[in-house]
Structures are given as structure tokens and as C-alpha cells.
C-alpha positions as MATLAB code, in Angstrom:
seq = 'XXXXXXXXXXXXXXXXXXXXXXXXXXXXXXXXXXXXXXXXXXXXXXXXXXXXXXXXXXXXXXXXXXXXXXXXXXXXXXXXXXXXXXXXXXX';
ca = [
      18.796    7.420    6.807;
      15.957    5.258    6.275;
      14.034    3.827    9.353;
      11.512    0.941    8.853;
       9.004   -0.071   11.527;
       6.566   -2.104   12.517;
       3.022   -1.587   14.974;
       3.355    1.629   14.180;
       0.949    4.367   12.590;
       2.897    7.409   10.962;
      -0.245    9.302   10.921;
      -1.815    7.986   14.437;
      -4.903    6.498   13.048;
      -7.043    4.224   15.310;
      -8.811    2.699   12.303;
      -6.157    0.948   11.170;
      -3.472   -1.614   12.743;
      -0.225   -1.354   10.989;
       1.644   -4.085    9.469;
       4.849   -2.478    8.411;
       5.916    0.720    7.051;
       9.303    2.841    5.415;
      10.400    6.504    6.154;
      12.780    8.380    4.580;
      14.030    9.657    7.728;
      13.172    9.965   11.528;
      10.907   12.341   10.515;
       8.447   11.030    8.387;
       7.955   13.528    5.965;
       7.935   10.637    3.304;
       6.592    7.265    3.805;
       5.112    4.343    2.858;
       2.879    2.155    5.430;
       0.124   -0.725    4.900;
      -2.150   -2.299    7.469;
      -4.830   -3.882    8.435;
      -8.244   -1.438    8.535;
     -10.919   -2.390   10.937;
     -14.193   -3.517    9.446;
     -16.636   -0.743   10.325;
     -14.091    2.066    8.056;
     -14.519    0.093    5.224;
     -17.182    1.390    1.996;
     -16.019   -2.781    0.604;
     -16.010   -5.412    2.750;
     -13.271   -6.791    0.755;
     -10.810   -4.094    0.915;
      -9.547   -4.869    4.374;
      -5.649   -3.731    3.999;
      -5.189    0.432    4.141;
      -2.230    1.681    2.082;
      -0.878    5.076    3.033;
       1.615    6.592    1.100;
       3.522   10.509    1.787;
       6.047   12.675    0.039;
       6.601   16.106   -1.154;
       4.175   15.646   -3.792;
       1.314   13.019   -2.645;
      -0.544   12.271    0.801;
      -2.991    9.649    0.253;
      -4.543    6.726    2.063;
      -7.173    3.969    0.084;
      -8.683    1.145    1.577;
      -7.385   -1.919   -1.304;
      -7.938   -5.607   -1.358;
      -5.030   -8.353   -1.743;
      -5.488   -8.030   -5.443;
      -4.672   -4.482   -5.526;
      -1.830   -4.950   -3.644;
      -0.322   -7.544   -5.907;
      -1.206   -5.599   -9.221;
       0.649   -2.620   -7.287;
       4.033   -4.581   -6.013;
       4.422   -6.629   -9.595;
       5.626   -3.420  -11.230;
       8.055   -3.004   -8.957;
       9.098   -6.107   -8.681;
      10.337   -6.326  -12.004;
       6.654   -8.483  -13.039;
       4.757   -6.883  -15.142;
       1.219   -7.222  -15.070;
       1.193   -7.616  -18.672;
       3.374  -10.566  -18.398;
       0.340  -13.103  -18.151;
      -0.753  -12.125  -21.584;
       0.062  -13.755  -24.089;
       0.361  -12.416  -27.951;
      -2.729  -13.832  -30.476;
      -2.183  -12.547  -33.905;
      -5.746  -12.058  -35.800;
      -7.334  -15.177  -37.458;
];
């Protein structure tokens, strides 16, 4: 059963302060969290949320901005990205 939490750090970082995350289970093996980073981790000033993400074949954690968030969550939200294009045949 899935468990979903809140002020909570899966991996017990200090540099970050967690907004919400999903587990799999109680025990974490996979997860998905995002939070807030504190501004002496960060290489950009701009990326300011922390995005770590865990399961049997990825364990990574990246510093991203709110635009990298959005371009992330529109795929899964059924938006493509794509969709603001529009189509302009050749002249």
C-alpha cells in the first residue's frame, strides 16, 4: 500500500525541506519526493525546488526550477509539451 507524506525526507537530507512525497510502501524502496533546497546547495540560484526520485532501477536527486517542474508534470498530466505548437506548413 501506498503511503504519502508530508515534512518528511525519505533520504534524511538537511539541505532540503520537503514539500510532499509518495512511497510505494512503508518502506521506501520506491519513491518520489520534491522540496524546497536551501540556498547555499544550490550550483543556480534559480533552481530552488530538489526532486528526488527511487526505484529498482533509478536513485537520483537534481536541483530544478518551477519550469522544469511544469515541463516534467505536463506529460503526465495528459499536456503535452508539444501542445503549444502550432503546425506552419512551408511558404
Amino acid at each position: 500500500m501506498s503511503t504519502q507524506t508530508e515534512n518528511t525526507c525519505l533520504r534524511c537530507r538537511k539541505d532540503c525541506v520537503p514539500l510532499a512525497n509518495l512511497s510505494s510502501d512503508t518502506t521506501q524502496k520506491s519513491f518520489v519526493c520534491v522540496g524546497l533546497n536551501k540556498v547555499k546547495s544550490r550550483t543556480i540560484p534559480q533552481d530552488r525546488f530538489t526532486l528526488c526520485w527511487k526505484n529498482d532501477l533509478i536513485d537520483e536527486r537534481g536541483h530544478w526550477d518551477k519550469r522544469d517542474l511544469l515541463d516534467t508534470k505536463r506529460p503526465r498530466a495528459g499536456k503535452p509539451v508539444f501542445a503549444q505548437r502550432r503546425y506552419q506548413p512551408p511558404s
